[in-house]
C-alpha positions as CSV (number, residue, x, y, z in Angstrom):
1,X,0.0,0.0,0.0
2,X,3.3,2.2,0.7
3,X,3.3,3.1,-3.5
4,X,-0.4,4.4,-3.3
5,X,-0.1,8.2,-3.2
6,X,-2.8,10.6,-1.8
7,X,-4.0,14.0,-2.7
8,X,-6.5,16.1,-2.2
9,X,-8.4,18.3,-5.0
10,X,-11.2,21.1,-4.0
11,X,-13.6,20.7,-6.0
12,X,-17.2,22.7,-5.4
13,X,-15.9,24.1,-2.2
14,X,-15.3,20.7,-1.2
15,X,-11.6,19.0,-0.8
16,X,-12.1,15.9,-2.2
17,X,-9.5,13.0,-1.3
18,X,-8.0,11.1,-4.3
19,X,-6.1,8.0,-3.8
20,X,-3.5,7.2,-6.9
21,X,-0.7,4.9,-8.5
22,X,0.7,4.1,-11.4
23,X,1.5,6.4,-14.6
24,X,0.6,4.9,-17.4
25,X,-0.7,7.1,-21.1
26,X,-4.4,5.6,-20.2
27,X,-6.2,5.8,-16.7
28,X,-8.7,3.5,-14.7
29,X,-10.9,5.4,-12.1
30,X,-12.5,3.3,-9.6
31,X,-16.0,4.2,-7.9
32,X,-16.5,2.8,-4.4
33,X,-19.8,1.1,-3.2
34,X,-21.1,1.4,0.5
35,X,-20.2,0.9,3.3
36,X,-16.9,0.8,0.9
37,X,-14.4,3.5,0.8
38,X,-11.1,4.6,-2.0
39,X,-9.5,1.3,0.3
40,X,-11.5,-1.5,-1.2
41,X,-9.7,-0.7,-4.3
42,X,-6.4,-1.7,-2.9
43,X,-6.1,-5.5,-4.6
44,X,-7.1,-3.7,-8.2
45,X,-4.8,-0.4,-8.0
46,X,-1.8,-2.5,-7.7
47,X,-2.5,-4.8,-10.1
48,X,-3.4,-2.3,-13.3
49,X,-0.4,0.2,-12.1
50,X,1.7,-3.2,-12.8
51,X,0.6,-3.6,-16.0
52,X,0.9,0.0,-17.2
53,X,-2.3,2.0,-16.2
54,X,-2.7,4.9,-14.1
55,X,-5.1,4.1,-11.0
56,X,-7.2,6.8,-9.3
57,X,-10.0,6.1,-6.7
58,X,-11.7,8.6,-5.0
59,X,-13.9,9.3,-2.0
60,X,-17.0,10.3,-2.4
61,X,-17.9,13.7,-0.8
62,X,-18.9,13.1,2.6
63,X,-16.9,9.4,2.7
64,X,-13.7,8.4,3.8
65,X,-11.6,11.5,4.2
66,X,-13.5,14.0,1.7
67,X,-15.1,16.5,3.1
68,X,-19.1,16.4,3.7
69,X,-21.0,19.2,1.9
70,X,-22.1,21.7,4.2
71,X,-25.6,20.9,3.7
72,X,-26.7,17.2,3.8
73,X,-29.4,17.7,1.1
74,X,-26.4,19.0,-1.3
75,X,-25.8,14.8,-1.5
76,X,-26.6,13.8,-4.3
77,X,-25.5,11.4,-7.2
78,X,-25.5,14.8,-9.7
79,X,-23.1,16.5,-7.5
80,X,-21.0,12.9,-7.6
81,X,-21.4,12.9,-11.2
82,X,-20.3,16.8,-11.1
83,X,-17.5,16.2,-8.7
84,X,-16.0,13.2,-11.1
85,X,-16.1,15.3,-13.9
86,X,-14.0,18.4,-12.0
87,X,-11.6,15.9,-11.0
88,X,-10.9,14.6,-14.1
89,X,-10.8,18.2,-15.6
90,X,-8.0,19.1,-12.2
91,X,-5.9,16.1,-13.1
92,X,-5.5,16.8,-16.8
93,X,-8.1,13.0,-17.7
94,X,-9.4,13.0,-21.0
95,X,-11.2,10.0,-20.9
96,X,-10.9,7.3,-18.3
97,X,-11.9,3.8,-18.2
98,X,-14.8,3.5,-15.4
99,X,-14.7,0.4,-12.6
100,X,-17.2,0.8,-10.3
101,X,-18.7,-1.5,-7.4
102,X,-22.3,-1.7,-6.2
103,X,-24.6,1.8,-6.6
104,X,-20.9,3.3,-7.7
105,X,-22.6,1.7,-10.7
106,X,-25.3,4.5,-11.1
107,X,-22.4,7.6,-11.1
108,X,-20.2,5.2,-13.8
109,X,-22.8,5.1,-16.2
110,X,-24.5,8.2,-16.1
111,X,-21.4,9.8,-15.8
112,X,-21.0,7.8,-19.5
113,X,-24.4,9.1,-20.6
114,X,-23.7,12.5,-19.8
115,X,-20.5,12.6,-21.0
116,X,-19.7,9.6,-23.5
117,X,-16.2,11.6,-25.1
118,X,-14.7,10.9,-21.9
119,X,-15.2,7.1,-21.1
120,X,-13.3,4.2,-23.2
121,X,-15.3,1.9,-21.0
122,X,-17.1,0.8,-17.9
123,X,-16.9,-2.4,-15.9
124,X,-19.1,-3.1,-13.0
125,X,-19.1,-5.3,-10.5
126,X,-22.5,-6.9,-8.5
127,X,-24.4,-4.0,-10.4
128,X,-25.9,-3.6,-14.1
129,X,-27.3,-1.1,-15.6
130,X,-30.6,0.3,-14.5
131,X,-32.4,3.1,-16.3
132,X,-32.5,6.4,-13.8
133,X,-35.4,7.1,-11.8
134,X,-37.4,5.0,-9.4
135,X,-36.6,1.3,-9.3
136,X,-38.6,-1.6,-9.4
137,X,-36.8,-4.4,-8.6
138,X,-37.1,-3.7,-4.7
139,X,-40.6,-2.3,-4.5
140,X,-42.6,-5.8,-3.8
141,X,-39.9,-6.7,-0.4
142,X,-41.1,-6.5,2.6
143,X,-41.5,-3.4,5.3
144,X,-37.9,-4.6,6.8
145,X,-35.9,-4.6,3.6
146,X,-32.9,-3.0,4.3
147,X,-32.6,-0.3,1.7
148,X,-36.4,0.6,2.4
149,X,-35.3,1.2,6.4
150,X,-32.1,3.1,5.6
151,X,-33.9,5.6,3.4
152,X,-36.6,6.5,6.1
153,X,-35.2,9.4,7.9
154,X,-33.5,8.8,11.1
155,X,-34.4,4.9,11.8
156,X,-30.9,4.1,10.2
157,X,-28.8,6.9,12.1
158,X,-30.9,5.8,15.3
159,X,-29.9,1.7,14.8
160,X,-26.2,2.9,13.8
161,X,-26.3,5.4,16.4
162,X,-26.1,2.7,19.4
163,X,-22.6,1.0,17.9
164,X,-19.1,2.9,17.4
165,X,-18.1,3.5,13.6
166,X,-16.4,-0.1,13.2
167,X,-18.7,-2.1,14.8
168,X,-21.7,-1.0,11.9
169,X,-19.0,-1.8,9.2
170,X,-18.3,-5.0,10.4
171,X,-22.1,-6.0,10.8
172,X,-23.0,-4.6,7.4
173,X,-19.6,-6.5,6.0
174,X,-20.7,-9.6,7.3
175,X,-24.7,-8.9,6.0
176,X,-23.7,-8.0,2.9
177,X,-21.7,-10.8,2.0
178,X,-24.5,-13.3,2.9
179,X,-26.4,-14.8,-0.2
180,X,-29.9,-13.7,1.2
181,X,-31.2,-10.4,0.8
182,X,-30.8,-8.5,4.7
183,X,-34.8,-8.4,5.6
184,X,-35.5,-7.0,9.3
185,X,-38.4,-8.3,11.6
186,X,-41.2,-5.8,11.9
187,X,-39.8,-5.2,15.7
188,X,-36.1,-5.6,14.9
189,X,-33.5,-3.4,13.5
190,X,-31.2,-4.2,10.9
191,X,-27.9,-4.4,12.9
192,X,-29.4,-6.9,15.1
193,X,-29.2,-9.1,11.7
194,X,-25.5,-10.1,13.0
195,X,-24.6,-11.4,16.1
196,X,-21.7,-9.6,17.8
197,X,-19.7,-13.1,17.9
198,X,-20.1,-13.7,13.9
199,X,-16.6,-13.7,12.8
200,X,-15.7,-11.5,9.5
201,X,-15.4,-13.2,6.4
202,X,-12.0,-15.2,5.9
203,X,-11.1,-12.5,2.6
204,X,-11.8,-9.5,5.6
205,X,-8.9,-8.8,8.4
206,X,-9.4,-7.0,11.4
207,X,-6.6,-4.7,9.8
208,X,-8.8,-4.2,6.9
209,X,-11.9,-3.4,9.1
210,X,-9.8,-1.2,11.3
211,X,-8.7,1.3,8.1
212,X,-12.8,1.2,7.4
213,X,-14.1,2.5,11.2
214,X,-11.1,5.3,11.2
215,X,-12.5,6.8,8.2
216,X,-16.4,6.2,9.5
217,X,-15.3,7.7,12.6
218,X,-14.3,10.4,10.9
219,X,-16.4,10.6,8.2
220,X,-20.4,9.4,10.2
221,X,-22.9,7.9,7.7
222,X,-24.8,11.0,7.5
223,X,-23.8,11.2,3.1
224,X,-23.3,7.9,3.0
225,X,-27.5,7.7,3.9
226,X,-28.1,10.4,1.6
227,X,-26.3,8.4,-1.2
228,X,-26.9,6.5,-2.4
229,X,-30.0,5.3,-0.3
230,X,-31.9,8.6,-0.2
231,X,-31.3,9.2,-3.9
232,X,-32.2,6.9,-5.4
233,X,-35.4,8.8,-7.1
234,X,-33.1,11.2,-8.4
235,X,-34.9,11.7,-12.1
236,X,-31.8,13.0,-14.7
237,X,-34.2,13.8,-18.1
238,X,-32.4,11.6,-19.8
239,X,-34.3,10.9,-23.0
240,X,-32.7,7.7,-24.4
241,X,-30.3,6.0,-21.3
242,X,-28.5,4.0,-24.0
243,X,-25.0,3.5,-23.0
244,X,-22.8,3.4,-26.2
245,X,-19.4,3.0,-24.4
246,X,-18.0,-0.7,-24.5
247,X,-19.2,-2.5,-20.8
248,X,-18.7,-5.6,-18.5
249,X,-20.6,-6.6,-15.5
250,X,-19.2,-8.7,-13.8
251,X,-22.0,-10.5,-11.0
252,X,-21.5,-13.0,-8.2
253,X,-23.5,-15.4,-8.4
254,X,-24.0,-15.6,-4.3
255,X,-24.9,-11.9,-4.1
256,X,-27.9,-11.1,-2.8
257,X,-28.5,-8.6,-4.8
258,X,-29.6,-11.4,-7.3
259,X,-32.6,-12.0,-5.4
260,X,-33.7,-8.6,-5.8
261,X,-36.9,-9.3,-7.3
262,X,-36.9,-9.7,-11.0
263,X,-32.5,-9.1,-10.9
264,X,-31.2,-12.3,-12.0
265,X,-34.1,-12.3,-15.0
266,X,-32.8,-8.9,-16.1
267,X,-29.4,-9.5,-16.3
268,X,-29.6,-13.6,-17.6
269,X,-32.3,-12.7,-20.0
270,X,-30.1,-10.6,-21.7
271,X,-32.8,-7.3,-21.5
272,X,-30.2,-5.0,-19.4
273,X,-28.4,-5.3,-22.9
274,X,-31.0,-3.0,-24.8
275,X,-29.5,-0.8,-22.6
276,X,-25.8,-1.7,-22.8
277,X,-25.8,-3.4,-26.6
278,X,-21.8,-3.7,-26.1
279,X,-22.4,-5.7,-22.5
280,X,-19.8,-8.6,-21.5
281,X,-21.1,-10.5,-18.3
282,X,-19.5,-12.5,-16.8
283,X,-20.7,-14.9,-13.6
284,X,-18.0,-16.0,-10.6
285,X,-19.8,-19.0,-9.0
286,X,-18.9,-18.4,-5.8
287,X,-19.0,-14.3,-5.9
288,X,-20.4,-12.5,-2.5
289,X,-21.5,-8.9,-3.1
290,X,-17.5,-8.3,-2.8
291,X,-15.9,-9.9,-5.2
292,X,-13.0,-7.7,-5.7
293,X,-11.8,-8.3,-2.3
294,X,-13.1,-11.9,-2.0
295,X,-11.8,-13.2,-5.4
296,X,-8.9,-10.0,-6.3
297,X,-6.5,-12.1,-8.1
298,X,-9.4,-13.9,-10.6
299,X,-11.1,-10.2,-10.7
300,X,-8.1,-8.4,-11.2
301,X,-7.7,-10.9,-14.0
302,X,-11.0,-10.0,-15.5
303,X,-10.0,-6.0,-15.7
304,X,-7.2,-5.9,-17.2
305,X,-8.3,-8.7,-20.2
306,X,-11.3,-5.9,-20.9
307,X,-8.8,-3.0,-20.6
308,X,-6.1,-4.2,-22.7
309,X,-9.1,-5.2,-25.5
310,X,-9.9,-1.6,-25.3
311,X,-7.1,0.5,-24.9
């Protein structure tokens, strides 16, 4: 990790922390999921800095160690999709290859929509393309579903609010890399999902979960609630959401995600390509909801065979 270098850029009043390596002529920006942070990137940076790419992952505004925006209703995935686009403009990017993990998905391809001269391609991982605006692949779960109780104001900050900063990372860790979608009793909360003795998964260290709750400590959960959880309605006008930029998804099999009602069908039946009509996917058997840190070296793999096809 000693070769990753990190900087800071201000962007919309904001100092926005950049995490980089490498210097190669073409550049691979990776998009964190949640409760993820620039650090769940630290298998893949390596790995395409080895093999002649430059490797930039940011934080989020309000994650890790960029700065929240002043207001927590100035959270939003435009302002994500506005800060990407002043960082690339501060660091002299052109175009940029896209690699982006759970709802980091959303920003990589609209990013793409918006501004298709300055993506060579996208790859995402445990998340396809979904049109922008409401979704309907979570509407028919149950009350307790766990993105329908972290986007009612202040149940989530009250259930976080009981456990330190590393404690809710380790429980969603853990409940996100189950194969069943997290689903909360009408009386229960969604961090009493987890015992307090289940051990982290075996790809998980406690060194790894103790870089996570410094930055949540510093950082709180207040943006990360706002995005992507209380955003996800945002509506972008976007006439015609076809993607035109070359794509790969790649999707573990054992991520619950895929028993989002109606998921696997989408992605299997082929349809999310009338979106994406230049879509690789690709299935891992044995993929959890973080396959880049559960599987790095067979997902690293993966990468750079679609970057080198596209440079």
């Amino acid at each position: 990790m000693d070769e990753i270098q990190h900087n800071f850029i201000y962007v919309q009043g904001l100092n926005l922390h950049v995490a980089e390596t490498g210097t190669g002529p073409n550049t691979v920006v990776f998009l964190h999921g949640f409760p993820e942070i620039w650090y769940s990137w630290r298998h893949q940076m390596g790995a395409v800095a080895k093999s002649g790419f430059r490797a930039i992952a940011p934080d989020y505004r309000g994650y890790g160690l960029s700065d929240p925006p002043p207001q927590p209703e100035k959270a939003s995935y435009k302002d994500v999709i506005a800060d990407l686009l002043a960082i690339f403009d501060a660091l002299g990017l052109a175009k940029v290859f896209l690699v982006a993990k759970d709802f980091g998905g959303r920003p990589a391809y609209l990013f793409a929509l918006l501004h298709p001269e300055r993506v060579s391609g996208i790859i995402t991982l445990g998340a396809p393309f979904v049109p922008p605006g409401p979704s309907q692949f979570y509407k028919s779960l149950p009350e307790g579903f766990y993105i329908s109780r972290w986007q009612e104001p202040g149940r989530a900050e009250a259930d976080f609010g009981r456990l330190d900063a590393k404690t809710v990372v380790r429980k969603v860790y853990i409940l996100f890399s189950r194969s069943d979608v997290p689903i909360a009793a009408e009386n229960q909360e969604i961090m009493d999902l987890v015992d307090a003795s289940t051990p982290l998964p075996s790809w998980f260290t406690e060194e790894d979960l103790a870089t996570y709750g410094a930055l949540y400590e510093k950082s709180g959960f207040q943006t990360a609630l706002k995005i992507p959880y209380r955003s996800m309605d945002e509506n972008f006008n976007i006439a015609e959401p076809i993607v035109k930029v070359p794509a790969l998804l790649i999707m573990g099999d054992k991520d619950f995600a895929l028993k989002f009602p109606g998921m696997e069908e989408y992605i299997r039946s082929g349809k999310v390509k009338d979106f994406v009509p230049d879509l690789e996917i690709i299935h891992l058997p044995e993929g959890s909801h973080f396959v880049q840190e559960q599987s790095p070296e067979q997902v690293n793999q993966l990468i750079l065979a679609f970057l080198n096809k596209h440079v």
